[in-house]
mmCIF file of the N, C-alpha and C atoms, coordinates in Angstrom:
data_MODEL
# 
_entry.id   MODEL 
# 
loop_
_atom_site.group_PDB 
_atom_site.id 
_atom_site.type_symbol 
_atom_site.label_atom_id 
_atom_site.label_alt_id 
_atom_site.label_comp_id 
_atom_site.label_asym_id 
_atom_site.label_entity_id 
_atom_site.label_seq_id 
_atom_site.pdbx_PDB_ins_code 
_atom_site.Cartn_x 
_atom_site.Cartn_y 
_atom_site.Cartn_z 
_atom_site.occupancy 
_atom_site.B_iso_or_equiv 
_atom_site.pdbx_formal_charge 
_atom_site.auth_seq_id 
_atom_site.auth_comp_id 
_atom_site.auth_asym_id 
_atom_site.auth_atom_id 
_atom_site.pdbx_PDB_model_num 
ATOM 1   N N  . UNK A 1 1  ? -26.989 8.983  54.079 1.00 0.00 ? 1  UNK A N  1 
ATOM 2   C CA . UNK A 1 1  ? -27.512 10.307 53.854 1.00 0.00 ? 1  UNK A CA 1 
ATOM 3   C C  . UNK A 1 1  ? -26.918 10.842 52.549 1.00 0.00 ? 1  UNK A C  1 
ATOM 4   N N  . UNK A 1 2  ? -27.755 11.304 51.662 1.00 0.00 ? 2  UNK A N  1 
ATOM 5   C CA . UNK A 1 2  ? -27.309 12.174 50.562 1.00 0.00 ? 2  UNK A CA 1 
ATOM 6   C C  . UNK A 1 2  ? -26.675 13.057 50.608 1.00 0.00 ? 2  UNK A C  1 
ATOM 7   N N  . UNK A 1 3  ? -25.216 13.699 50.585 1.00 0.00 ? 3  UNK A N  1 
ATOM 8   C CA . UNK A 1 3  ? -25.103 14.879 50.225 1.00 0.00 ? 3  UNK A CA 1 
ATOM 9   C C  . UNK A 1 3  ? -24.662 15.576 48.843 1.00 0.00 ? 3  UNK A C  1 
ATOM 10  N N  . UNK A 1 4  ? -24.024 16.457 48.836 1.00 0.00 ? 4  UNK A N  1 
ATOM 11  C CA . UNK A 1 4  ? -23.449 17.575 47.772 1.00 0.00 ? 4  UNK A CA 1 
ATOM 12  C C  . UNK A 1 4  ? -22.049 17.518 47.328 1.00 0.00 ? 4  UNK A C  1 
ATOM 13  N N  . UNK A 1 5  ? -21.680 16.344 48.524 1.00 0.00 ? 5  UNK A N  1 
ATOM 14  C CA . UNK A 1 5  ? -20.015 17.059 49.040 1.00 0.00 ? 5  UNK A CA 1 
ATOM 15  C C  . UNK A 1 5  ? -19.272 16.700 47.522 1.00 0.00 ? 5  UNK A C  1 
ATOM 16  N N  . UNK A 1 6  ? -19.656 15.451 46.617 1.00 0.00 ? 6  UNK A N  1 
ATOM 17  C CA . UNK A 1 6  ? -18.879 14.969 45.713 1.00 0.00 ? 6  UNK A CA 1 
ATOM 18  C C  . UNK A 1 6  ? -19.265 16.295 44.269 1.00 0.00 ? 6  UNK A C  1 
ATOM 19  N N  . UNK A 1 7  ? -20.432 16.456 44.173 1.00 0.00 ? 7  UNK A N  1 
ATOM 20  C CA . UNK A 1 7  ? -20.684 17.293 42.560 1.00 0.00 ? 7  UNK A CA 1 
ATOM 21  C C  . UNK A 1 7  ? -19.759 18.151 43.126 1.00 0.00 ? 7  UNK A C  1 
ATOM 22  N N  . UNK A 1 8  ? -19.983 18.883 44.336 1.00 0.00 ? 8  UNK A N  1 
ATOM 23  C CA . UNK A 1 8  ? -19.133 20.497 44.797 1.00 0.00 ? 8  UNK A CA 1 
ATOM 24  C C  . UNK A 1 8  ? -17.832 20.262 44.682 1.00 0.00 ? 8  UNK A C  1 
ATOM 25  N N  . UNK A 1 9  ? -17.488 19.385 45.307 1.00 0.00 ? 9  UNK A N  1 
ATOM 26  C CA . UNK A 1 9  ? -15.833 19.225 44.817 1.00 0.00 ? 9  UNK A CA 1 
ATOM 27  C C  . UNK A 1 9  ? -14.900 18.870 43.535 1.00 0.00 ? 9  UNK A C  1 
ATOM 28  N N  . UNK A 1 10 ? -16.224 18.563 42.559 1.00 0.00 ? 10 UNK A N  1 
ATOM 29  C CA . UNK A 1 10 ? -15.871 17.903 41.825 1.00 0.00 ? 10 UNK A CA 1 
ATOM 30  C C  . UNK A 1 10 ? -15.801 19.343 40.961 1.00 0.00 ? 10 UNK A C  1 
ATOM 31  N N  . UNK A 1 11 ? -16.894 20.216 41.084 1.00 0.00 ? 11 UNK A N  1 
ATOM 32  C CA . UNK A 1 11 ? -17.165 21.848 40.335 1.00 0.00 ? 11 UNK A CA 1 
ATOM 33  C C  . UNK A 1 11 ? -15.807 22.385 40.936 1.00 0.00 ? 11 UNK A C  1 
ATOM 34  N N  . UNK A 1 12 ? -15.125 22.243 42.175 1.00 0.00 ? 12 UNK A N  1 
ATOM 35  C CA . UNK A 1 12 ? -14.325 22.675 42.627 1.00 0.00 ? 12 UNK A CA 1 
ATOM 36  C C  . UNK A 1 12 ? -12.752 22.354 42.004 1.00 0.00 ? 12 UNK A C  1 
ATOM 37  N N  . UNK A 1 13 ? -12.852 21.423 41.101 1.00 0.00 ? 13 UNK A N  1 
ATOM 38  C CA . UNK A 1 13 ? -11.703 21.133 40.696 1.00 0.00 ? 13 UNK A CA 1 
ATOM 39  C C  . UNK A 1 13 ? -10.747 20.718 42.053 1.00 0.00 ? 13 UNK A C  1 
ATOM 40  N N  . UNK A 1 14 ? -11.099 19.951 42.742 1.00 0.00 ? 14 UNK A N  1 
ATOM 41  C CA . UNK A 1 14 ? -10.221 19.736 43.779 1.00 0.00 ? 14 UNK A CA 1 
ATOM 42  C C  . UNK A 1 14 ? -10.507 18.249 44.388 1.00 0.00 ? 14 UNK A C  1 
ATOM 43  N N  . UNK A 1 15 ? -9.146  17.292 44.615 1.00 0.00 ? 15 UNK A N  1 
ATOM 44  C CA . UNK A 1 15 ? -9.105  16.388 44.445 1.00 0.00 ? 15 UNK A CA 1 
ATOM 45  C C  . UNK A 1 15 ? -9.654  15.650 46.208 1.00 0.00 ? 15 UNK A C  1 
ATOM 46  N N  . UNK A 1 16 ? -10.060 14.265 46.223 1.00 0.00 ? 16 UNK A N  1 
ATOM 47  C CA . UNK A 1 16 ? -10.946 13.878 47.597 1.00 0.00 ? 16 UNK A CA 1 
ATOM 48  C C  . UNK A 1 16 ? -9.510  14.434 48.436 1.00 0.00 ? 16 UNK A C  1 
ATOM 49  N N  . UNK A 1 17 ? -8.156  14.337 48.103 1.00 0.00 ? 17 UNK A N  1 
ATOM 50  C CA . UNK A 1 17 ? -7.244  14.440 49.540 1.00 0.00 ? 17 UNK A CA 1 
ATOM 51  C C  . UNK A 1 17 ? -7.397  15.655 49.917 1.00 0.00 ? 17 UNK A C  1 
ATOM 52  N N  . UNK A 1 18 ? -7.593  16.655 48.522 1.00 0.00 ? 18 UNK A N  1 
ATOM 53  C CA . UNK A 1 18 ? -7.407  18.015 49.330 1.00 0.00 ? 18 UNK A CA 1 
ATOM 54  C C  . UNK A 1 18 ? -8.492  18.815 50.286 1.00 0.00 ? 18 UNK A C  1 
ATOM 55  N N  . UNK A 1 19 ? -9.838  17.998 49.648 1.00 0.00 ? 19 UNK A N  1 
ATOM 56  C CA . UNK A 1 19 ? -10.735 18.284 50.613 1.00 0.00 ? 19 UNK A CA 1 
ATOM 57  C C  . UNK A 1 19 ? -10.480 17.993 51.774 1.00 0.00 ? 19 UNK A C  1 
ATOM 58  N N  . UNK A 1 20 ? -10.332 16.560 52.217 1.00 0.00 ? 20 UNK A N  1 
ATOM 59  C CA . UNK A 1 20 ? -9.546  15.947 53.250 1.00 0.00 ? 20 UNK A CA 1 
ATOM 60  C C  . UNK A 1 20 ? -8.977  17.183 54.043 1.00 0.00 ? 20 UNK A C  1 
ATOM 61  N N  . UNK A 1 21 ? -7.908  16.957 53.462 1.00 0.00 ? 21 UNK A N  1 
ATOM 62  C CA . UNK A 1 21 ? -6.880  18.045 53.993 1.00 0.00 ? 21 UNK A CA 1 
ATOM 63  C C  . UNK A 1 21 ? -7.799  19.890 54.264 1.00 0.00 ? 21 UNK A C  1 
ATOM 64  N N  . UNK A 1 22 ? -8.456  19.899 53.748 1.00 0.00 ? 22 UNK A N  1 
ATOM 65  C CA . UNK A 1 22 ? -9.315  21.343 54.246 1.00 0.00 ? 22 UNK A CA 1 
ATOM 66  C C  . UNK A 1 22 ? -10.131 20.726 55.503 1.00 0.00 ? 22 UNK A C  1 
ATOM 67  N N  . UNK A 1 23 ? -10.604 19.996 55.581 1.00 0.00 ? 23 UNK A N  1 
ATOM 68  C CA . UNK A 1 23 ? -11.398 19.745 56.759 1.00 0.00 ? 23 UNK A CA 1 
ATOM 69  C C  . UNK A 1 23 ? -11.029 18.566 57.990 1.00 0.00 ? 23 UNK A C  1 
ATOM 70  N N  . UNK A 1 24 ? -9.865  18.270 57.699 1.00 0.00 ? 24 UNK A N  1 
ATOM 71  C CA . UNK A 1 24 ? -8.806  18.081 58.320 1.00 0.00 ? 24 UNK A CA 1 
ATOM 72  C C  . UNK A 1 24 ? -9.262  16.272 59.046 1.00 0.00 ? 24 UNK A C  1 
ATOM 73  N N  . UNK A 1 25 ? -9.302  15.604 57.922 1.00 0.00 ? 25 UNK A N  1 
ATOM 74  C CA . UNK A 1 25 ? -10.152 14.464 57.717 1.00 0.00 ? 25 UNK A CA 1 
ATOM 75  C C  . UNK A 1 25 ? -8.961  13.019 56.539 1.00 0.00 ? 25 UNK A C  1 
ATOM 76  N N  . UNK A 1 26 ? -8.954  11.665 56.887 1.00 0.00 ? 26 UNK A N  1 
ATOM 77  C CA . UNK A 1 26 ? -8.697  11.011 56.253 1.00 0.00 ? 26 UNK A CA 1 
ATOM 78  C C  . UNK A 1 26 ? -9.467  11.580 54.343 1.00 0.00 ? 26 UNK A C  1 
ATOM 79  N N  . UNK A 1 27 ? -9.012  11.082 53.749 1.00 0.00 ? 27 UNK A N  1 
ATOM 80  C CA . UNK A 1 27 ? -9.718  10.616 52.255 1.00 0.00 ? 27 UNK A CA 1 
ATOM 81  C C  . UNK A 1 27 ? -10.228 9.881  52.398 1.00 0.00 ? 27 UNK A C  1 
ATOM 82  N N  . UNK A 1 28 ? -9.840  8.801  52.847 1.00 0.00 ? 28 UNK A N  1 
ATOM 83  C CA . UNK A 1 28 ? -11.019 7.634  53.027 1.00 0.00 ? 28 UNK A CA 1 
ATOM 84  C C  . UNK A 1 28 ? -12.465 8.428  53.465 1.00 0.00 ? 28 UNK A C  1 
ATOM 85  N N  . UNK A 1 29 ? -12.560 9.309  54.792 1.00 0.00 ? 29 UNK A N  1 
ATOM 86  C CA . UNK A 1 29 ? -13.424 9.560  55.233 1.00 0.00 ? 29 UNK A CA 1 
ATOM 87  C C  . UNK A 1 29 ? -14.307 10.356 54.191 1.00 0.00 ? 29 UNK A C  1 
ATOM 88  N N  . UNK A 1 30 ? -13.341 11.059 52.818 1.00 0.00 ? 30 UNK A N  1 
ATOM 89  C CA . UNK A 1 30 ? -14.302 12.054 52.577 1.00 0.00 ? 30 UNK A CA 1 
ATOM 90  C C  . UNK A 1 30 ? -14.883 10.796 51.221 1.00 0.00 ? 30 UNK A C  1 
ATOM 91  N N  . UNK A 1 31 ? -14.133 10.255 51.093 1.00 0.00 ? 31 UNK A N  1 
ATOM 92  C CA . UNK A 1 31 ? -14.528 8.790  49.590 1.00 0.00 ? 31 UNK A CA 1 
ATOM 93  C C  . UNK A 1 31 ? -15.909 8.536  50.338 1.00 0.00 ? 31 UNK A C  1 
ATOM 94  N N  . UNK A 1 32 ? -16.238 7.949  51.959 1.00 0.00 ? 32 UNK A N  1 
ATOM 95  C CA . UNK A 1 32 ? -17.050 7.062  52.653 1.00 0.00 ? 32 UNK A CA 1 
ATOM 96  C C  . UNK A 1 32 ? -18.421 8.106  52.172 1.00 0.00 ? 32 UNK A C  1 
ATOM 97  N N  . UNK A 1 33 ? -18.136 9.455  52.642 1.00 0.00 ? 33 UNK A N  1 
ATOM 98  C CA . UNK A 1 33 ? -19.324 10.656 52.423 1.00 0.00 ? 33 UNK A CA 1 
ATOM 99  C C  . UNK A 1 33 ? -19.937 10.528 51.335 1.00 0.00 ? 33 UNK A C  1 
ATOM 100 N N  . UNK A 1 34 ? -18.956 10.757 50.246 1.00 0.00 ? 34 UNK A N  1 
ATOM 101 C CA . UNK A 1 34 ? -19.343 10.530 48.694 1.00 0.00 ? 34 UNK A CA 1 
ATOM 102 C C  . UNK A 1 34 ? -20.086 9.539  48.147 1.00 0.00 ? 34 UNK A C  1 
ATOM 103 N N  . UNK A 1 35 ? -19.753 8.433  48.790 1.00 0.00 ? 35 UNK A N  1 
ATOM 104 C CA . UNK A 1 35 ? -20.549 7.377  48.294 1.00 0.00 ? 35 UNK A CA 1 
ATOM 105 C C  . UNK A 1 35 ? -22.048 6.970  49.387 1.00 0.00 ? 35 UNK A C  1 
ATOM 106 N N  . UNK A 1 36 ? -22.324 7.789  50.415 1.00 0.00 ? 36 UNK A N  1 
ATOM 107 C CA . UNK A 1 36 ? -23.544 7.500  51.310 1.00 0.00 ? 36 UNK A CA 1 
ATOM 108 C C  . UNK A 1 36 ? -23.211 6.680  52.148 1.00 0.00 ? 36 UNK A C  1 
ATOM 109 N N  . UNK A 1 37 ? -21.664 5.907  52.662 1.00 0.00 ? 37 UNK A N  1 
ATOM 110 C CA . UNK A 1 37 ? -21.476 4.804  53.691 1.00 0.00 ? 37 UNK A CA 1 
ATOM 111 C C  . UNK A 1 37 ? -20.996 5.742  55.307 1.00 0.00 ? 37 UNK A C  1 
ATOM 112 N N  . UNK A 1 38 ? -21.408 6.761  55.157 1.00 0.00 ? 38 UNK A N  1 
ATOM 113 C CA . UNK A 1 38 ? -20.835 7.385  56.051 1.00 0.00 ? 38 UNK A CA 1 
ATOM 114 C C  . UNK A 1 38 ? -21.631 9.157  56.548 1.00 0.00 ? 38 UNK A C  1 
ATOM 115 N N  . UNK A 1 39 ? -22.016 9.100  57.591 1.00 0.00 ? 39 UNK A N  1 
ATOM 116 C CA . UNK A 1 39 ? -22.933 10.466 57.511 1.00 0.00 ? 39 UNK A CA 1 
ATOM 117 C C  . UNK A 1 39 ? -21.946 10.797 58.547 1.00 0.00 ? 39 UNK A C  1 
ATOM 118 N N  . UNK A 1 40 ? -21.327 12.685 58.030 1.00 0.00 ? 40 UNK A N  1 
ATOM 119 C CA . UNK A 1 40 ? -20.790 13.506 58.974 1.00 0.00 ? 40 UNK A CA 1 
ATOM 120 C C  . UNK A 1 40 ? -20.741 13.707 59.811 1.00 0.00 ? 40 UNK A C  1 
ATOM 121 N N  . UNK A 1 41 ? -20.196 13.744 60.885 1.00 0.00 ? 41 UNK A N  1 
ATOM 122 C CA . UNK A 1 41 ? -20.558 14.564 62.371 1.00 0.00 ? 41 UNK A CA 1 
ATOM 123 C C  . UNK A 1 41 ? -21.305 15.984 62.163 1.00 0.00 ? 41 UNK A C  1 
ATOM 124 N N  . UNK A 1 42 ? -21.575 16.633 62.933 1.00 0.00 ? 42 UNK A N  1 
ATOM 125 C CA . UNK A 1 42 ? -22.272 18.308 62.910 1.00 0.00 ? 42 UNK A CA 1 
ATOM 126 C C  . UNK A 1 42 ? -20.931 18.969 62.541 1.00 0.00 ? 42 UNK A C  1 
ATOM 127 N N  . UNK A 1 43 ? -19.914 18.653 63.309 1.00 0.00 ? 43 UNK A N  1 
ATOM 128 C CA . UNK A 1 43 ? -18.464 19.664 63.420 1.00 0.00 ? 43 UNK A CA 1 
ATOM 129 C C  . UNK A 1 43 ? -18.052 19.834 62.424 1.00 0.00 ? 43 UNK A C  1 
ATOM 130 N N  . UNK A 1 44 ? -17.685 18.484 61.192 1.00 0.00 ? 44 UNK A N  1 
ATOM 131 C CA . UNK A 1 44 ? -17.374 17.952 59.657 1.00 0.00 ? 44 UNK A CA 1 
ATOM 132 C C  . UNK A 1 44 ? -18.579 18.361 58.696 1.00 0.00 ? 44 UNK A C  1 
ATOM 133 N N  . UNK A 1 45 ? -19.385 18.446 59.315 1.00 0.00 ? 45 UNK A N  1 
ATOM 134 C CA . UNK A 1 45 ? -20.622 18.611 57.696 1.00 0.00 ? 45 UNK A CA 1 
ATOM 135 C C  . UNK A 1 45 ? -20.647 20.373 58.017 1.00 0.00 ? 45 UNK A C  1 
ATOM 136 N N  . UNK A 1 46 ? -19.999 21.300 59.561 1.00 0.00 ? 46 UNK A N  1 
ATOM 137 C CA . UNK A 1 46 ? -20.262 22.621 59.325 1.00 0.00 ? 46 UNK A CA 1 
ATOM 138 C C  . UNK A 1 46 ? -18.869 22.899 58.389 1.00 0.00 ? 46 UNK A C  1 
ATOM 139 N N  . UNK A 1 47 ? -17.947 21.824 58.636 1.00 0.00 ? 47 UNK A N  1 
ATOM 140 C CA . UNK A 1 47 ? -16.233 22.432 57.862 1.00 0.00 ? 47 UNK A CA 1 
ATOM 141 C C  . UNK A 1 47 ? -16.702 22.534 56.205 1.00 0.00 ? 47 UNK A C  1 
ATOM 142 N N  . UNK A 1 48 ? -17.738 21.370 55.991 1.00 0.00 ? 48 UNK A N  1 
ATOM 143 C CA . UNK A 1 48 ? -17.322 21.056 54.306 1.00 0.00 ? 48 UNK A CA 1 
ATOM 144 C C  . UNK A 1 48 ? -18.358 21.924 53.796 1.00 0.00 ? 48 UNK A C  1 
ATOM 145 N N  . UNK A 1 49 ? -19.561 22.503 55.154 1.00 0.00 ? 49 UNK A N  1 
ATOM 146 C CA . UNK A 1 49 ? -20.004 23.532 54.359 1.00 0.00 ? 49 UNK A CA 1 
ATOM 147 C C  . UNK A 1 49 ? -19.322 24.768 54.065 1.00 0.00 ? 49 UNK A C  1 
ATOM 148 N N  . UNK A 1 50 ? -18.127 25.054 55.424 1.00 0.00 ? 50 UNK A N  1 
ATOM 149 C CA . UNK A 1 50 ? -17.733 26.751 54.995 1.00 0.00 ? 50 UNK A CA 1 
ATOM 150 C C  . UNK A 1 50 ? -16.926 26.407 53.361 1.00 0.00 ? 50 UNK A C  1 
ATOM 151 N N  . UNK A 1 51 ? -16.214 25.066 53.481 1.00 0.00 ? 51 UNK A N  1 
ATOM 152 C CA . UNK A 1 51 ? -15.330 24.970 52.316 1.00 0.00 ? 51 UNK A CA 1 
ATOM 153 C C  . UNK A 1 51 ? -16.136 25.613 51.071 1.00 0.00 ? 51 UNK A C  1 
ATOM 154 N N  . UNK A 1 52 ? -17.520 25.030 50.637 1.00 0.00 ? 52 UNK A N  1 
ATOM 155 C CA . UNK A 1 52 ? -18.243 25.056 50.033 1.00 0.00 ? 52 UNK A CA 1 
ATOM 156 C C  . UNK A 1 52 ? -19.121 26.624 49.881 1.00 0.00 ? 52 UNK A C  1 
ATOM 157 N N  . UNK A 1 53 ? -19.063 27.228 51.019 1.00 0.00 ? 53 UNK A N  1 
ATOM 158 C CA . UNK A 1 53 ? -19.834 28.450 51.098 1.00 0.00 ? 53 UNK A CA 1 
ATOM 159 C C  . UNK A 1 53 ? -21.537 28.167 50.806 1.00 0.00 ? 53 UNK A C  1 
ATOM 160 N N  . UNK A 1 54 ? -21.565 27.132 51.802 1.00 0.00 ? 54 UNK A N  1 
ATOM 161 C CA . UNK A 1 54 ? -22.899 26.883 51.728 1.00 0.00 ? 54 UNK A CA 1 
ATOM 162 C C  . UNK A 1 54 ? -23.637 26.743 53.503 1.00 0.00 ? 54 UNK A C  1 
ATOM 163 N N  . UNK A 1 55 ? -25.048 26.331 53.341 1.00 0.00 ? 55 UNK A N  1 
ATOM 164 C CA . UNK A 1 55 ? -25.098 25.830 54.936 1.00 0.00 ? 55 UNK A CA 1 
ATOM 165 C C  . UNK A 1 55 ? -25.320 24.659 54.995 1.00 0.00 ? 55 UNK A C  1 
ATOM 166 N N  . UNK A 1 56 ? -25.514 24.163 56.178 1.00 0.00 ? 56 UNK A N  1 
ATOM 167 C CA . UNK A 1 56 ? -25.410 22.826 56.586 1.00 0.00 ? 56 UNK A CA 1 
ATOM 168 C C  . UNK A 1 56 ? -26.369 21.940 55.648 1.00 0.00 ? 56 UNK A C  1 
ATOM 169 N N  . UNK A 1 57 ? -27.495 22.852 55.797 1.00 0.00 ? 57 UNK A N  1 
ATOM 170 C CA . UNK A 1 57 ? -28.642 22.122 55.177 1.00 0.00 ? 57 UNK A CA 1 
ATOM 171 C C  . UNK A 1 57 ? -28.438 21.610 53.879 1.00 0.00 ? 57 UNK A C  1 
ATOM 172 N N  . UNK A 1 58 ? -27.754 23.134 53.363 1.00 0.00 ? 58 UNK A N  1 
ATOM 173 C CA . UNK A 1 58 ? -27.962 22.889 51.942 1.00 0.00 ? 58 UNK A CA 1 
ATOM 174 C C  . UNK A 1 58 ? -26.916 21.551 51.591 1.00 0.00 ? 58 UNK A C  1 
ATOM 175 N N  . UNK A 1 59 ? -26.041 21.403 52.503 1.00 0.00 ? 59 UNK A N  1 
ATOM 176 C CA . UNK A 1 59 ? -24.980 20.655 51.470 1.00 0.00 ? 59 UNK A CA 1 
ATOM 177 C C  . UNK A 1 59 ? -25.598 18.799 52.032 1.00 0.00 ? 59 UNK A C  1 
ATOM 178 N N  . UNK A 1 60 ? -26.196 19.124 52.494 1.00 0.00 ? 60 UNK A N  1 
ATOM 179 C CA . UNK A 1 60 ? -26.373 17.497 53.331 1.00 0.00 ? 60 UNK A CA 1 
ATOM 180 C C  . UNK A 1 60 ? -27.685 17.212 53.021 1.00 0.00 ? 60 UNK A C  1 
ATOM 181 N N  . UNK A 1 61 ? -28.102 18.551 51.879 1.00 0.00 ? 61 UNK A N  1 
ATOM 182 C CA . UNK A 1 61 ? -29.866 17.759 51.319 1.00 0.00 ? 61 UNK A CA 1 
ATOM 183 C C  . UNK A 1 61 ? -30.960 17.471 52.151 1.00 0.00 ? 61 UNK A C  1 
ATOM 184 N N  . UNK A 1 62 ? -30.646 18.442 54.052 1.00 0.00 ? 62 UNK A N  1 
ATOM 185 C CA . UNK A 1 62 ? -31.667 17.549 54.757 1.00 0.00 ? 62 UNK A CA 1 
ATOM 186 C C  . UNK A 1 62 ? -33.116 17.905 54.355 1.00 0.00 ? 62 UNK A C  1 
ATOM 187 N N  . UNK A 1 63 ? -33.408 18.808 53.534 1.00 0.00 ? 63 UNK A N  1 
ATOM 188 C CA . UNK A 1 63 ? -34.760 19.046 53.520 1.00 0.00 ? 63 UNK A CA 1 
ATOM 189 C C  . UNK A 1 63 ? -35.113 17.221 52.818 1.00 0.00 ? 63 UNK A C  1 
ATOM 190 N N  . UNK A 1 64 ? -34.498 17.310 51.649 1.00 0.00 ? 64 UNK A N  1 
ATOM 191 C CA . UNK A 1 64 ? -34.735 15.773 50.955 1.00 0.00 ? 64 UNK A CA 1 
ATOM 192 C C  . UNK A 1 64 ? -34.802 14.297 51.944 1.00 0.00 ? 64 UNK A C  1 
ATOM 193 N N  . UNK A 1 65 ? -33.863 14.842 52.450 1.00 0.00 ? 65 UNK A N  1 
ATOM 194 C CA . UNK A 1 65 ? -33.010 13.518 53.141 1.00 0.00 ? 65 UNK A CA 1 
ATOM 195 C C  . UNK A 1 65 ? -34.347 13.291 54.516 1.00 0.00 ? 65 UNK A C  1 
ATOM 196 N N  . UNK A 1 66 ? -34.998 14.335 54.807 1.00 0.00 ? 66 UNK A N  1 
ATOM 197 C CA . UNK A 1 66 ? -36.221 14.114 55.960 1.00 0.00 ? 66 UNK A CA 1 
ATOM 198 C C  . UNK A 1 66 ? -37.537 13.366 55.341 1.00 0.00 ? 66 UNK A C  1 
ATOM 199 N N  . UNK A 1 67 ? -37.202 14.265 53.887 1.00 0.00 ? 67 UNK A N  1 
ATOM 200 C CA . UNK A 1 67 ? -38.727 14.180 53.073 1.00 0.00 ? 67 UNK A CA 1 
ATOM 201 C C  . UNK A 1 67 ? -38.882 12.546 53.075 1.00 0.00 ? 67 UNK A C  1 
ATOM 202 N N  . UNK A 1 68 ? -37.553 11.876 52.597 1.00 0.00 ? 68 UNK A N  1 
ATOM 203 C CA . UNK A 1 68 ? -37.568 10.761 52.431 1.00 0.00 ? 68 UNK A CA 1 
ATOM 204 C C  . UNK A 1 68 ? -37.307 9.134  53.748 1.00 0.00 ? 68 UNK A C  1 
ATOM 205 N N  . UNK A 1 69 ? -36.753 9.911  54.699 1.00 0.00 ? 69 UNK A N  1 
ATOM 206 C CA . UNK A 1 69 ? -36.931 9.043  56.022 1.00 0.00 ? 69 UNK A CA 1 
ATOM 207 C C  . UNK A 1 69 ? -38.491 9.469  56.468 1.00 0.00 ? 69 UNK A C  1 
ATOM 208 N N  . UNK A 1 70 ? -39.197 10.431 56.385 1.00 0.00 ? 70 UNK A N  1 
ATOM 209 C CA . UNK A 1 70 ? -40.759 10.311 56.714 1.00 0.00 ? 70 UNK A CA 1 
ATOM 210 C C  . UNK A 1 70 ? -41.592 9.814  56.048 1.00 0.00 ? 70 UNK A C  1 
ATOM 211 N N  . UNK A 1 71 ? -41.007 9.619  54.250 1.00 0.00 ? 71 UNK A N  1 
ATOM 212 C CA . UNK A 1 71 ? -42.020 8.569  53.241 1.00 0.00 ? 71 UNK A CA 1 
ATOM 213 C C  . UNK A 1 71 ? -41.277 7.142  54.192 1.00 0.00 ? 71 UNK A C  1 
ATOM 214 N N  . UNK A 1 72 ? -40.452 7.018  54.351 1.00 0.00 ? 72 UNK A N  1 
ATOM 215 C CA . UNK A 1 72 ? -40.161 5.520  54.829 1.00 0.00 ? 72 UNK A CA 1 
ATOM 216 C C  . UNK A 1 72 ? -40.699 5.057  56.138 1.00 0.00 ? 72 UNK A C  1 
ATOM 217 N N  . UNK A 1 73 ? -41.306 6.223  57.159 1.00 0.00 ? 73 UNK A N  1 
ATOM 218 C CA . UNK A 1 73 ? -41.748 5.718  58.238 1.00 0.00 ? 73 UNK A CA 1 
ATOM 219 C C  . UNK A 1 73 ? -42.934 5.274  58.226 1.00 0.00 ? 73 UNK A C  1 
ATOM 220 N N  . UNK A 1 74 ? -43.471 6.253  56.951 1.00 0.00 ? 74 UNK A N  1 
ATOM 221 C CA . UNK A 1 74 ? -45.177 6.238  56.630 1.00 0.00 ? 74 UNK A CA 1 
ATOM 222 C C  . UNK A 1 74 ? -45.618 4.829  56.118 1.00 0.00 ? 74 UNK A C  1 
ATOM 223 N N  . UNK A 1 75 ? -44.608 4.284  55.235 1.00 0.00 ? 75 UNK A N  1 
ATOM 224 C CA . UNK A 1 75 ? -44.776 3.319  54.852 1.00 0.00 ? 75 UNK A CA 1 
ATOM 225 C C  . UNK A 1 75 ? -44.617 1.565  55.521 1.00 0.00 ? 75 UNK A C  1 
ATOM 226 N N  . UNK A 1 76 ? -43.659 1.940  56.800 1.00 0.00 ? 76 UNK A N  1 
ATOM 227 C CA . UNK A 1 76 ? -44.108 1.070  57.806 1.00 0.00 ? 76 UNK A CA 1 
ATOM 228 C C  . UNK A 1 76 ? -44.060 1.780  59.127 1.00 0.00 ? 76 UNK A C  1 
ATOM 229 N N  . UNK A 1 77 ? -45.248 1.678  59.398 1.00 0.00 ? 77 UNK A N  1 
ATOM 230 C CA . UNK A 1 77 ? -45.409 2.084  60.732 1.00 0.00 ? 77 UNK A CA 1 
ATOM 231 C C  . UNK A 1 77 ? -45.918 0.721  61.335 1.00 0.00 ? 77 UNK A C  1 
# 
């Protein structure tokens, strides 16, 4: 799944541990996010939105992220 979490943190001047550490998460876990090997729980994608001051949606791209699992279903059904 696409998200936000890496540009925002990155605008944030704040390094993967300390995010980590705000949402109370390995680095590894927040590196896995960043790179798409890893999609959030609900509980973790609502933490990294308050971090962010955003909503769920916005930071996890689902409008995109649907647009594009429904071009992929269309295309094999």
């Amino acid at each position: 799944m696409k998200t936000k979490v890496k540009e925002l943190r990155i605008a944030a001047k704040m390094t993967q541990q300390q995010l980590a550490d705000l949402v109370h998460v390995s680095s590894r876990t927040i590196i896995s996010i960043e790179n798409g090997q890893y999609n959030p729980s609900l509980m973790l994608a609502y933490r990294l939105a308050e971090v962010f001051g955003l909503t769920i949606e916005e930071l996890c791209c689902l409008k995109e992220n649907k647009e594009m699992e429904d071009k992929r279903q269309n295309e094999n059904p």
